[in-house]
C-alpha positions as CSV (number, residue, x, y, z in Angstrom):
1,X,2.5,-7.5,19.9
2,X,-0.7,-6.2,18.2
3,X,-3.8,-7.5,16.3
4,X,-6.2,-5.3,14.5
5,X,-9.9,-5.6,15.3
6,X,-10.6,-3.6,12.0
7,X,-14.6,-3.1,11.6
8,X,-13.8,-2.0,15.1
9,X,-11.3,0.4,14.8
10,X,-9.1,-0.8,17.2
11,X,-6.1,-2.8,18.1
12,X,-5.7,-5.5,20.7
13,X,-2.0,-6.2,22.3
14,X,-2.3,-10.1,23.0
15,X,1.1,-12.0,24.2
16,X,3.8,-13.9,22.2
17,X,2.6,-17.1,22.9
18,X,-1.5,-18.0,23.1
19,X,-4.8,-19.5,21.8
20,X,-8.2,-18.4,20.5
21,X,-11.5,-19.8,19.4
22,X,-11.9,-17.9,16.2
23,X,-15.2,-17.9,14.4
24,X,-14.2,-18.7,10.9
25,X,-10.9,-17.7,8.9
26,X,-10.5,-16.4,5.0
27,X,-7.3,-17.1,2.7
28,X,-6.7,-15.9,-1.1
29,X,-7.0,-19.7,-1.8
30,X,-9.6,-20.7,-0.1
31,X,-12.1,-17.8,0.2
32,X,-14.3,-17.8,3.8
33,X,-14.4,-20.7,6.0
34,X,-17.2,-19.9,8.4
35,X,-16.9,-22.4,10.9
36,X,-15.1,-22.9,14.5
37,X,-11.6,-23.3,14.6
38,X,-8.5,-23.3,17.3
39,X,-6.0,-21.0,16.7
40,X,-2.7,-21.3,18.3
41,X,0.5,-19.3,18.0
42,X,4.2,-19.3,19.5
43,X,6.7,-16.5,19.3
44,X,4.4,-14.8,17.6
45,X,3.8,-16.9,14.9
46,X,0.6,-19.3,14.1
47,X,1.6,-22.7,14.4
48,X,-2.0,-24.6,14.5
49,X,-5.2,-23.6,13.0
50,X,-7.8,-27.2,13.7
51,X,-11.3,-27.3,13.5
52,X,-12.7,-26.4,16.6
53,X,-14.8,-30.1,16.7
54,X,-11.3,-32.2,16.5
55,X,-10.1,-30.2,19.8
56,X,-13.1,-28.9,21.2
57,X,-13.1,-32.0,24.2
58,X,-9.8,-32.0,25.2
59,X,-9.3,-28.4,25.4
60,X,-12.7,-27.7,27.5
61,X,-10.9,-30.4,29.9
62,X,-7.5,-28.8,30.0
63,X,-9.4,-25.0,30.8
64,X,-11.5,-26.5,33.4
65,X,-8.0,-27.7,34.7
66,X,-6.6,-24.4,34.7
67,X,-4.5,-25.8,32.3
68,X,-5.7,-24.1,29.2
69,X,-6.8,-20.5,28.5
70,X,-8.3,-19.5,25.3
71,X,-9.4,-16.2,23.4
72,X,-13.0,-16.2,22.6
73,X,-13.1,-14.6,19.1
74,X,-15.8,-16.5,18.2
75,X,-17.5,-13.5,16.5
76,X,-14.3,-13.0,14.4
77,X,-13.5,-13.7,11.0
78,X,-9.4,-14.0,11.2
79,X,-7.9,-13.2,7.6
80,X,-4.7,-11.2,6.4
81,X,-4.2,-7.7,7.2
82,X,-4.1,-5.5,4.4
83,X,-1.3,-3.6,3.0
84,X,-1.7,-0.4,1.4
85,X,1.3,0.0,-1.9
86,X,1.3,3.9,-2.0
87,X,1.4,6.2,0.5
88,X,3.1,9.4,1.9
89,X,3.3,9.5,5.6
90,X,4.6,13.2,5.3
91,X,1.6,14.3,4.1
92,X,-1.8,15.2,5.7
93,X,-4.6,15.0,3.0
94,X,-5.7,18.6,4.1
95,X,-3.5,21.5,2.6
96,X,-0.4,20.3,0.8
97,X,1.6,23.5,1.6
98,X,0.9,23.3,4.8
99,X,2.3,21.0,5.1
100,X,5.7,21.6,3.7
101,X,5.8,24.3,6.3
102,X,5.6,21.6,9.3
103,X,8.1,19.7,7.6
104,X,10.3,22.1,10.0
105,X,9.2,21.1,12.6
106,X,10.3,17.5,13.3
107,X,8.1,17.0,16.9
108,X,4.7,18.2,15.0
109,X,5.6,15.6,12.4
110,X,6.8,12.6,14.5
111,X,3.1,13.2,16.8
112,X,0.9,12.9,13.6
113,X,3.0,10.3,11.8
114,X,2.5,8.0,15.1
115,X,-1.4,9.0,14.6
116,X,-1.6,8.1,11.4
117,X,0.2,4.5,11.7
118,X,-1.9,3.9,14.6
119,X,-5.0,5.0,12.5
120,X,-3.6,2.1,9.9
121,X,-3.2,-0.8,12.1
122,X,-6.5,0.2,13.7
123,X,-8.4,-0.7,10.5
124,X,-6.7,-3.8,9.7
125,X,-3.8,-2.6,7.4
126,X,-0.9,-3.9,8.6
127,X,1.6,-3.1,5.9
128,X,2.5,0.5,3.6
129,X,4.4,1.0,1.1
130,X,5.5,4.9,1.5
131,X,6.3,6.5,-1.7
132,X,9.3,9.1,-0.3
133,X,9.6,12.7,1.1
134,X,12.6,14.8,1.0
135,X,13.2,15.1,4.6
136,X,12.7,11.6,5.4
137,X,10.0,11.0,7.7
138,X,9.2,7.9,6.0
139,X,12.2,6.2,6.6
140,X,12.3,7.6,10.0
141,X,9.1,6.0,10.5
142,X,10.1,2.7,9.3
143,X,13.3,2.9,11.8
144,X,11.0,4.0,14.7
145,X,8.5,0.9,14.2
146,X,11.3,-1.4,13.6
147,X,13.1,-0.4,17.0
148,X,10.0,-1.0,19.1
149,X,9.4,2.8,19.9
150,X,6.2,3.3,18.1
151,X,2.8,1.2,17.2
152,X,1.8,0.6,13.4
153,X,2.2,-1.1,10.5
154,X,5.4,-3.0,8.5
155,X,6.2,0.4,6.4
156,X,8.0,-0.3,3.2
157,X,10.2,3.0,2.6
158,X,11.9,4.3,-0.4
159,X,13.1,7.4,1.2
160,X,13.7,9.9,-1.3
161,X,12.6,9.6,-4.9
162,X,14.8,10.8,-8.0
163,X,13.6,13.1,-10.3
164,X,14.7,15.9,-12.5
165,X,16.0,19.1,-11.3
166,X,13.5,21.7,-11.5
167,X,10.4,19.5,-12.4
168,X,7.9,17.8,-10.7
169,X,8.9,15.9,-7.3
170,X,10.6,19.0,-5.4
171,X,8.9,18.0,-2.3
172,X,9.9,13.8,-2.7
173,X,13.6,14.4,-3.3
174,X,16.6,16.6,-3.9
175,X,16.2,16.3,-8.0
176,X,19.0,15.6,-10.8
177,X,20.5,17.8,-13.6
178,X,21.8,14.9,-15.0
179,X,21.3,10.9,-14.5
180,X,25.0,10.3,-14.3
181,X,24.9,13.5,-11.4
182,X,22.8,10.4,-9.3
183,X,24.6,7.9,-10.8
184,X,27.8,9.4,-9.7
185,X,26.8,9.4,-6.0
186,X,24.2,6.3,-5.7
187,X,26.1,4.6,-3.0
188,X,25.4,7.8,-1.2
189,X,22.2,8.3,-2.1
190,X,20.9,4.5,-1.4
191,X,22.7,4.3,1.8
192,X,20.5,6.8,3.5
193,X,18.0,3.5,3.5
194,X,15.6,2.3,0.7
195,X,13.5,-0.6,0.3
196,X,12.8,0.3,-3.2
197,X,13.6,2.8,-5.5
198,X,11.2,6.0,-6.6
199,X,11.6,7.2,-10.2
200,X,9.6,10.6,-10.9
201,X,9.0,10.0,-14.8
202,X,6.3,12.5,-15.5
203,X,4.7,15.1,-13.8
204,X,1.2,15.0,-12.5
205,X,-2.5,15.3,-14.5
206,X,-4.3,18.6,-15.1
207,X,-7.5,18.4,-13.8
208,X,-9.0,21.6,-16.3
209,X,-7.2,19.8,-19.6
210,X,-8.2,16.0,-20.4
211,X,-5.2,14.8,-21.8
212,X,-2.8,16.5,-20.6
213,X,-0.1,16.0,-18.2
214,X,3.5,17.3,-17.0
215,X,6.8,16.9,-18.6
216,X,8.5,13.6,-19.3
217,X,11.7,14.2,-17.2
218,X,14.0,11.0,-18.0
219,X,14.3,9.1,-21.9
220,X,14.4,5.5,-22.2
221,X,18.4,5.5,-21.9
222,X,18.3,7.3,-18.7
223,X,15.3,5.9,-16.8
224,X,16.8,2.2,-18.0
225,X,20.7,3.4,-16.4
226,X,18.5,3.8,-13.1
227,X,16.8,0.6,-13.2
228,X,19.8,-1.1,-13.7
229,X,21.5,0.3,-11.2
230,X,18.6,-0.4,-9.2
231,X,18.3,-4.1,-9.6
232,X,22.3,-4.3,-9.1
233,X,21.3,-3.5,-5.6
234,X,18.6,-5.8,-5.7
235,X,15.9,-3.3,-5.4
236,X,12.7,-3.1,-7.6
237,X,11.7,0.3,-9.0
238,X,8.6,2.3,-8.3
239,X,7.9,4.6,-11.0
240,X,5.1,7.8,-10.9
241,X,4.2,7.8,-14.7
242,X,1.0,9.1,-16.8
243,X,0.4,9.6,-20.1
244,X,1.2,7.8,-23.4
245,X,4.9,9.2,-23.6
246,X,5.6,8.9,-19.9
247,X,4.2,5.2,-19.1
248,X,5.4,4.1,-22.5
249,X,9.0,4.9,-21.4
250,X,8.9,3.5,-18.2
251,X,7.6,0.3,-19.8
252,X,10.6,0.2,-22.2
253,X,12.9,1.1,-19.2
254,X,12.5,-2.1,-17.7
255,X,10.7,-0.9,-14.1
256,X,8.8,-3.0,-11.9
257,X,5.9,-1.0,-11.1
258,X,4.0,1.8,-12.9
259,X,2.2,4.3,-9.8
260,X,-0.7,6.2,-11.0
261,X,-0.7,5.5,-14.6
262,X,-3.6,7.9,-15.7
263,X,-4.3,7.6,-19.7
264,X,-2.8,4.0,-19.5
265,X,-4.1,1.9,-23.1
266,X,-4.3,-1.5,-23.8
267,X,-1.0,-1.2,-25.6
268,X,0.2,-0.5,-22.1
269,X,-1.7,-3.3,-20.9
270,X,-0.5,-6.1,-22.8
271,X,3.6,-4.7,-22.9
272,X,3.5,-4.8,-18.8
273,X,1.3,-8.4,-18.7
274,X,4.3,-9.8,-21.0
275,X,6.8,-7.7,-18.7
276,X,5.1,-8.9,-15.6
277,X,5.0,-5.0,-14.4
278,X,2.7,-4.1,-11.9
279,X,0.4,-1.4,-12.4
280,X,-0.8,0.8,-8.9
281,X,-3.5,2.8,-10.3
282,X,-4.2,5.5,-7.2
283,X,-8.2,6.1,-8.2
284,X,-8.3,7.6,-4.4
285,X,-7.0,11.1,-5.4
286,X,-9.7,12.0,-8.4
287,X,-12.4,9.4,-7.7
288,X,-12.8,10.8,-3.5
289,X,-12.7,14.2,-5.0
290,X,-15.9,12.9,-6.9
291,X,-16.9,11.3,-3.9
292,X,-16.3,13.9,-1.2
293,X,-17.0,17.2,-3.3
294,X,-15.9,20.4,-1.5
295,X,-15.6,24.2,-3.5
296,X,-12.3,23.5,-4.5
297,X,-12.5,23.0,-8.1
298,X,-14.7,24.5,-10.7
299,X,-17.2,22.4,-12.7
300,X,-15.1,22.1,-15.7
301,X,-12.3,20.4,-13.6
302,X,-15.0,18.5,-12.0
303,X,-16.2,17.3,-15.4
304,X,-12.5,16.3,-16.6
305,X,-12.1,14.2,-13.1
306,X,-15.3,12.7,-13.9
307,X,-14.0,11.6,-17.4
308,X,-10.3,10.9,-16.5
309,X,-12.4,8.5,-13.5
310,X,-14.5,7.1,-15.8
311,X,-11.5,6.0,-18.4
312,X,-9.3,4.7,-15.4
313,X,-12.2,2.4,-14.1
314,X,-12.4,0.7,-16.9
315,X,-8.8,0.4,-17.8
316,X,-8.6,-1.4,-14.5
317,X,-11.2,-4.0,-15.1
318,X,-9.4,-4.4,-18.8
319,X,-6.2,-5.0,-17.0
320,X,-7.7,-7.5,-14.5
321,X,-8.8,-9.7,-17.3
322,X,-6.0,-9.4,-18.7
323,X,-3.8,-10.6,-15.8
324,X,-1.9,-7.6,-15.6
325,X,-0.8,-7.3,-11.7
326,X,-2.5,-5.2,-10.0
327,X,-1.6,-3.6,-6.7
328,X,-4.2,-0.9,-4.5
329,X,-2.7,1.9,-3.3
330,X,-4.4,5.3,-2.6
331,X,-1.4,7.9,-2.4
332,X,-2.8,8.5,1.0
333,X,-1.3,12.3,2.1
334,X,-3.1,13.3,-0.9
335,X,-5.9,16.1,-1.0
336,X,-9.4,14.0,0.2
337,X,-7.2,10.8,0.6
338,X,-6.7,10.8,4.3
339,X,-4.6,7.9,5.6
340,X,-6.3,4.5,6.7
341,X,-9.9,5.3,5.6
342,X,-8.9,5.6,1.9
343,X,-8.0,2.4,1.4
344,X,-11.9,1.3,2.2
345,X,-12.3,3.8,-0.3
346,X,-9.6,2.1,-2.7
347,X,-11.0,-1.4,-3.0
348,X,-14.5,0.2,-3.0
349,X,-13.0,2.0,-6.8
350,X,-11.6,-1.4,-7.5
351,X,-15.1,-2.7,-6.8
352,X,-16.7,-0.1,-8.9
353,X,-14.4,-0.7,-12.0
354,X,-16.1,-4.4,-11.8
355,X,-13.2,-6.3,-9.8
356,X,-15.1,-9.2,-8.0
357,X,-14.8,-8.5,-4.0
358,X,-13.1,-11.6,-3.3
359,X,-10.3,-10.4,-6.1
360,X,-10.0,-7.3,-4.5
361,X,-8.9,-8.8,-1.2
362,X,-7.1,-11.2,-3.0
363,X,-5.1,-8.4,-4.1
364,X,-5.3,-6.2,-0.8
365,X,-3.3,-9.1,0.9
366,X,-1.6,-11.2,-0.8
367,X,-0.6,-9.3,-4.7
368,X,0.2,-6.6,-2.3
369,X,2.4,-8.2,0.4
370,X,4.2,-9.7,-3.0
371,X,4.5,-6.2,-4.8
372,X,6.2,-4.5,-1.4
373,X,8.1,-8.0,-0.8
374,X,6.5,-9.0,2.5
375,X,7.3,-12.6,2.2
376,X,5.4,-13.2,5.6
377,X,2.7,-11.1,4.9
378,X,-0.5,-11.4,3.1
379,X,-1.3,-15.0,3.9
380,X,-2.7,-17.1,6.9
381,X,-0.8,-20.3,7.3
382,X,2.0,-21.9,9.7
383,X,4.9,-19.3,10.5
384,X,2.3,-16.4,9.3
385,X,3.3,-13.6,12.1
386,X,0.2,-13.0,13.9
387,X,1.1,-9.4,13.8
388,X,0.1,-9.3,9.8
389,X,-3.6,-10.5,10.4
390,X,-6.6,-8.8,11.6
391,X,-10.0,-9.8,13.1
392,X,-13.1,-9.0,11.3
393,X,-17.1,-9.6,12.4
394,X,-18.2,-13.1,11.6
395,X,-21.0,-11.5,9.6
396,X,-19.3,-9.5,7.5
């Protein structure tokens, strides 16, 4: 068992069963406590957390005893990991088609998958949602953690995502001519493993156009028969969408979460507050082209980014006050969204678009652990696993 040391950038295996002298602890609840505490956990799971005053005496008697041994991570902060809602494991945030050439080779793949989970846990995030890939390296991911073979985060996998044959999503899944074609075979389909379901509704922005964005591929009929189907299976949908026609179908659909959601209004807004439908607004992939400039686009396109950033932002902060859920997720795999570092980079956007910090890691833990439905995740109380928390300097 592992525990992130995250402004460290480093993990630290510690045994099933054990104590510590932490420095201070932070919930969603209760904000920062900065004072002593014991901490003590059994098969993995915390069990006390006391003020370090009420045990301090007894425990100095029971170490001097031999009796006793504690941690001293005193300079630690202890507070839930974070969880990262969108992500593509198959991707390297370098050269897209590039990547869909390793895709054939399976050992190249498997080696930096392993890096990039390892990279996650490293900095404190302890849970991903991955957003599908055709061949599956997601899911095998997910399988590999959960069998004890590799080191990383709780990955939340939907495997392969549906989409239209012929548009936009060739490289997350197989693609439909028809909804009743996946319909047809969706005992098939979801039994090659999924936590949730992927819709592909639209296609993706142009960054030389404001406005403008690829094809609607499902209507309000079709996109509703999948999230019926769906929920009959008890999974919630995750649904790439942008622009008015595309989000204002998914919204009428029925879905559970809206990924990306570029041009979003306050229509939007207030139909997925009174749907309780969660919006993942991905600023990583234009606001770090912003932030990281490179010669890859021109400066028109980096004038429309700049405006297509700008209007996000402050759709955000109007969805925050509106008490619309909110869930950060970078797309990591993305150009100039590499895995693990982006989501620093995530709830800094978050911060930008004038989301108090204490709300972003509100929603960094625990909104997110509820949006990938990590029950055990996202909190630090009795029975929390002490594999979904991370240790962060006192003074930060």
């Amino acid at each position: 068992m592992y525990i992130s040391l995250s402004d460290e950038k480093r993990i630290r295996e510690i045994p099933e069963q054990g104590a510590a002298i932490i420095g201070g602890y932070w919930t969603p609840e209760k904000g920062k406590i900065a004072e002593a505490h014991y901490l003590q956990w059994d098969k993995g799971k915390v069990n006390a957390l006391i003020p370090w005053p009420v045990v301090q005496g007894r425990l100095k008697e029971a170490e001097e005893t031999g009796e006793a041994s504690l941690f001293q991570w005193d300079a630690y902060t202890l507070m839930p990991g974070f969880i990262d809602v969108h992500v593509h494991l198959a991707l390297d945030s370098i050269d897209f088609y590039q990547c869909l050439e390793n895709w054939r080779d399976s050992a190249y793949m498997e080696t930096s998958i392993q890096e990039y989970l390892k990279t996650y846990l490293s900095l404190g995030i302890v849970g991903i949602r991955d957003g599908s890939d055709l061949p599956g390296y997601g899911w095998l991911a997910k399988k590999r953690l959960e069998n004890g073979e590799w080191i990383g985060p709780k990955v939340v996998a939907v495997r392969e995502g549906i989409g239209r044959q012929g548009m936009y999503g060739r490289f997350l899944g197989r693609g439909f001519a028809r909804v009743e074609d996946w319909l047809d075979i969706q005992e098939d389909f979801l039994c090659q493993g999924a936590d949730q379901l992927k819709v592909l509704e639209t296609g993706i922005i142009s960054f030389s156009e404001y406005g403008k964005v690829g094809a609607v591929q499902w209507s309000v009929e079709e996109l509703g028969k999948i999230v019926k189907a769906a929920h009959a299976h008890g999974l919630l949908v995750m649904v790439h969408a942008s622009g008015v026609e595309g989000i204002t179908k998914a919204i009428a659909a029925g879905v559970d979460s809206i990924e990306h959601g570029y041009y979003m209004n306050s229509e939007h807004l207030r139909e997925m507050k009174a749907r309780c439908i969660t919006w993942v607004p991905t600023v990583a992939p234009i606001g770090n082209l912003l932030k990281y400039p490179s010669d890859r686009y021109s400066a028109k396109e980096l004038g429309v980014l700049a405006q297509i950033l700008q209007g996000h932002l402050l759709t955000i902060k109007e969805a925050y006050e509106l008490g619309v859920s909110l869930g950060i997720g970078t797309d990591a795999g993305a150009y100039r969204v590499p895995h693990g570092d982006s989501f620093y980079d995530e709830m800094e956007w978050f911060k930008e678009a004038g989301i108090p910090e204490r709300e972003v890691l509100r929603l960094a833990t625990q909104e997110n652990a509820r949006i990938c439905g990590l029950a055990d995740y996202g909190k630090l109380e009795t029975g929390t696993p002490m594999s979904s928390l991370q240790l962060k300097t006192l003074n930060d």
